[in-house]
C-alpha positions as CSV (number, residue, x, y, z in Angstrom):
1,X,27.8,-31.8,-8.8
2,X,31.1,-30.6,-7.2
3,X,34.3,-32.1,-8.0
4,X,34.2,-35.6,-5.9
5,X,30.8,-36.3,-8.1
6,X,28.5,-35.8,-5.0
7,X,25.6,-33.3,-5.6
8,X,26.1,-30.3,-3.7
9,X,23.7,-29.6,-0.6
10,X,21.1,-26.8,-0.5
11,X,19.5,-26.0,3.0
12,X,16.0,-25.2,3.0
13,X,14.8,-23.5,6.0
14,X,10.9,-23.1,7.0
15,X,9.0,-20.9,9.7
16,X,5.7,-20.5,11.0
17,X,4.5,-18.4,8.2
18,X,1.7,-19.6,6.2
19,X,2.0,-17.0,3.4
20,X,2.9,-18.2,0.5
21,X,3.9,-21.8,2.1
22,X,1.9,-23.6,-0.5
23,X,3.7,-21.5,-3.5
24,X,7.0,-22.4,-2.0
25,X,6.8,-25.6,-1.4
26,X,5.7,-26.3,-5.0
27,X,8.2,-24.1,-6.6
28,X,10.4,-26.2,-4.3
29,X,9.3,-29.6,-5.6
30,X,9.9,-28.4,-9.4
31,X,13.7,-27.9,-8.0
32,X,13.9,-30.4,-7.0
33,X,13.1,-32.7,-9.4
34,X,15.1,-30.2,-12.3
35,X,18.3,-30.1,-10.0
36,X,17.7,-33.5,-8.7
37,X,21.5,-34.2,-9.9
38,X,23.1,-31.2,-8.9
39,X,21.5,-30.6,-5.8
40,X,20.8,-32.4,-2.5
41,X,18.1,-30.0,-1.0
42,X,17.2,-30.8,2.7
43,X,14.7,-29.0,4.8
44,X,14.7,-27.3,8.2
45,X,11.2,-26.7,9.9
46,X,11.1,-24.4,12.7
47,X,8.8,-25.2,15.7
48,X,6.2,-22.9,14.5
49,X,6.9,-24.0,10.7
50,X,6.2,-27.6,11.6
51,X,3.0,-26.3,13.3
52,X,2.0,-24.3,10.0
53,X,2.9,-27.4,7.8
54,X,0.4,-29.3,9.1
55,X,-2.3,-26.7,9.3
56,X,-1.9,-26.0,5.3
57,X,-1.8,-30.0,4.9
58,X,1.7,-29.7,3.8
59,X,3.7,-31.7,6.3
60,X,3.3,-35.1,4.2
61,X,4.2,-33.3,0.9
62,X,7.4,-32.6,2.5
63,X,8.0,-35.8,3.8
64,X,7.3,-37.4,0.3
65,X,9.1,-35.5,-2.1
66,X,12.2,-34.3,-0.2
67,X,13.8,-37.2,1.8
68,X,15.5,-35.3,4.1
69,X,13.9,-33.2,6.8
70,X,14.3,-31.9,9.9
71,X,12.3,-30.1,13.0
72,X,13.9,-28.0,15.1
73,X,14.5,-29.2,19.0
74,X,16.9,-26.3,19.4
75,X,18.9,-23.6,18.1
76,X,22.1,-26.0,17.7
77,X,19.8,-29.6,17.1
78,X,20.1,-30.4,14.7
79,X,23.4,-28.7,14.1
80,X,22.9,-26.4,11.1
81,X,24.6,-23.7,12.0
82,X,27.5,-25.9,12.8
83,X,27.4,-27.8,9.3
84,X,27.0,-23.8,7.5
85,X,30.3,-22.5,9.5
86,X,31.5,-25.7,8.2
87,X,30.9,-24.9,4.3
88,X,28.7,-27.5,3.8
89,X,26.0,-25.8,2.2
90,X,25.9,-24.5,-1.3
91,X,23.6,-21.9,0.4
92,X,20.6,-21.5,3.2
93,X,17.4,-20.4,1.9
94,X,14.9,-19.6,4.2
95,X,11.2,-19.7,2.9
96,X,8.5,-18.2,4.0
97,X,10.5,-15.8,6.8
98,X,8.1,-14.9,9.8
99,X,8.7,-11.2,10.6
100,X,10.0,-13.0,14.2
101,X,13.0,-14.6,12.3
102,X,13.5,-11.7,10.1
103,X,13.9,-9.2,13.0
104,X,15.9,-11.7,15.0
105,X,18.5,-12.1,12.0
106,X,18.4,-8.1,11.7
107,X,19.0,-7.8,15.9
108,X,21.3,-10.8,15.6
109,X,19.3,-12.8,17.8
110,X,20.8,-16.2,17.1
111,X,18.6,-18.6,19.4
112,X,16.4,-20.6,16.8
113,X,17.6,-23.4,14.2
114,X,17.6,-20.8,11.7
115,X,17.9,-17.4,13.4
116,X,21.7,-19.2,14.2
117,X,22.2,-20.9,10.9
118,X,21.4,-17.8,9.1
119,X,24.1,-15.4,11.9
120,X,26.3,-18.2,11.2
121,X,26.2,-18.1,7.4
122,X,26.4,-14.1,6.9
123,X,29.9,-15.1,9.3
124,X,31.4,-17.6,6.8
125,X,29.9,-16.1,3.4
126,X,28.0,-18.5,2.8
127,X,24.8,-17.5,0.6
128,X,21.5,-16.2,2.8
129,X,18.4,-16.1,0.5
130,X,15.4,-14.8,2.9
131,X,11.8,-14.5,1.6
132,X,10.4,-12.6,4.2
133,X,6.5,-12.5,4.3
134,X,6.3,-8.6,5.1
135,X,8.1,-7.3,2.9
136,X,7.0,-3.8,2.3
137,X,4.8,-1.9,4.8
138,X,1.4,-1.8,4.2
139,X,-2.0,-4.1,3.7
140,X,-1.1,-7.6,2.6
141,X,-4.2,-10.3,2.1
142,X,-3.0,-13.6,3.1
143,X,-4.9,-17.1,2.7
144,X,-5.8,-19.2,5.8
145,X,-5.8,-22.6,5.6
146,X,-9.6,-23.2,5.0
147,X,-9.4,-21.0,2.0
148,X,-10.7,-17.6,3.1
149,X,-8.7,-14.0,3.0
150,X,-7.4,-12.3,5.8
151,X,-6.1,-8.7,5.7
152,X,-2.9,-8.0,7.3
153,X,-1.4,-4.9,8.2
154,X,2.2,-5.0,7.7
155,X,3.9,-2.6,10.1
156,X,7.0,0.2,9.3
157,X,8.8,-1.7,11.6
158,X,8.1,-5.5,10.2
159,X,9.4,-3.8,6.6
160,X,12.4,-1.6,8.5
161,X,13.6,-5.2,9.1
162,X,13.6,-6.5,5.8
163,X,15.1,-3.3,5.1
164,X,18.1,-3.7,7.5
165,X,18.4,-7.6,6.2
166,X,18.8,-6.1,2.4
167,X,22.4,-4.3,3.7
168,X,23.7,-7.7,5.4
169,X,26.9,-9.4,3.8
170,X,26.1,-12.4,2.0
171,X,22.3,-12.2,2.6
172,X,19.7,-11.7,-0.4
173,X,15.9,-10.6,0.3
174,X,13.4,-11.4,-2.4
175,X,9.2,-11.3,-2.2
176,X,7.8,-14.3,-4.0
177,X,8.5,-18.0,-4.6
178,X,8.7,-18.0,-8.1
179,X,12.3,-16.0,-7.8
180,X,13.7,-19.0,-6.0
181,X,14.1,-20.3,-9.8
182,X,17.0,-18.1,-10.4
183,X,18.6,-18.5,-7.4
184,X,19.2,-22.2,-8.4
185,X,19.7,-21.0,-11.5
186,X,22.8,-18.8,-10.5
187,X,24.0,-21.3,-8.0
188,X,23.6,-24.2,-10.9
189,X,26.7,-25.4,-12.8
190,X,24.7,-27.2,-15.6
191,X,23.6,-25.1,-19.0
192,X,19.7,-24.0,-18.3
């Protein structure tokens, strides 16, 4: 909790990546529910993420356990970017990253919901945790919604982003879900 007593908010931001949605989203549930007094985490869903949601069957999971959620309609609606310049985020995480919105943060392209929270953030030093889903270049297996594998190959490029991301001011790139656990832990103010 911050001084006034009021839990301190977290923004979640989701694209239209599938990778590792499923481990995210449960990683994000146990947060919630072990920071549920600390922490007021609310969710941003890209166009594309809201699309992906509900392909992986995840769209009603979200709407369950975390009360607050939003879809993009625009880069400014809803306002984000204007609540981030306004320090009203503890910090934006954004998990899974498309290689779209990884390379548009890296080009400064700020014309998505979280493309322009994210510009706006590295601007007012607030926190940016990314999870980008092509990390490193390379082949990557990925799991489609019916269960079957599908072989990806993650370009020099794609990974030259991520790259250019990991020398941004107040932005941290990490691979897998499970490290969004110490990211709450290092933002939390109770003894875990």
């Amino acid at each position: 909790m911050n001084k006034t007593g009021e839990r301190r908010k977290i923004a979640w931001g989701i694209t239209g990546s599938g990778e590792k949605i499923a481990e995210t989203v449960a990683v994000m549930r146990k947060m919630k529910e072990k920071y549920r007094e600390e922490f007021d985490i609310r969710v941003y869903i890209s166009k594309a993420g809201d699309q992906v949601l509900k392909y992986y069957n995840l769209s009603n999971t979200l709407e369950t356990f975390f009360d607050k959620t939003w879809t993009e309609i625009n880069s400014n609606a809803p306002f984000l970017a204007g609540q981030i310049q306004l320090k009203e985020f503890e910090f934006l995480l954004i998990a899974p990253s498309t290689s779209n919105t990884v390379a548009k943060i890296s080009l400064r392209i700020a014309d998505t919901l979280l493309t322009n929270a994210a510009i706006m953030g590295q601007k007012t030093s607030t926190p940016i945790y990314i999870m980008p889903t092509d990390f490193r270049e390379g082949i990557v297996t990925t799991k489609l919604p019916n269960g079957k594998n599908l072989n990806i190959n993650i370009t020099k490029q794609d990974a030259d982003h991520v790259r250019n991301l990991e020398n941004m001011r107040n932005t941290f790139v990490f691979e897998n879900p499970d490290e969004i656990i110490s990211i709450f832990k290092k933002h939390s103010h109770s003894v875990n």
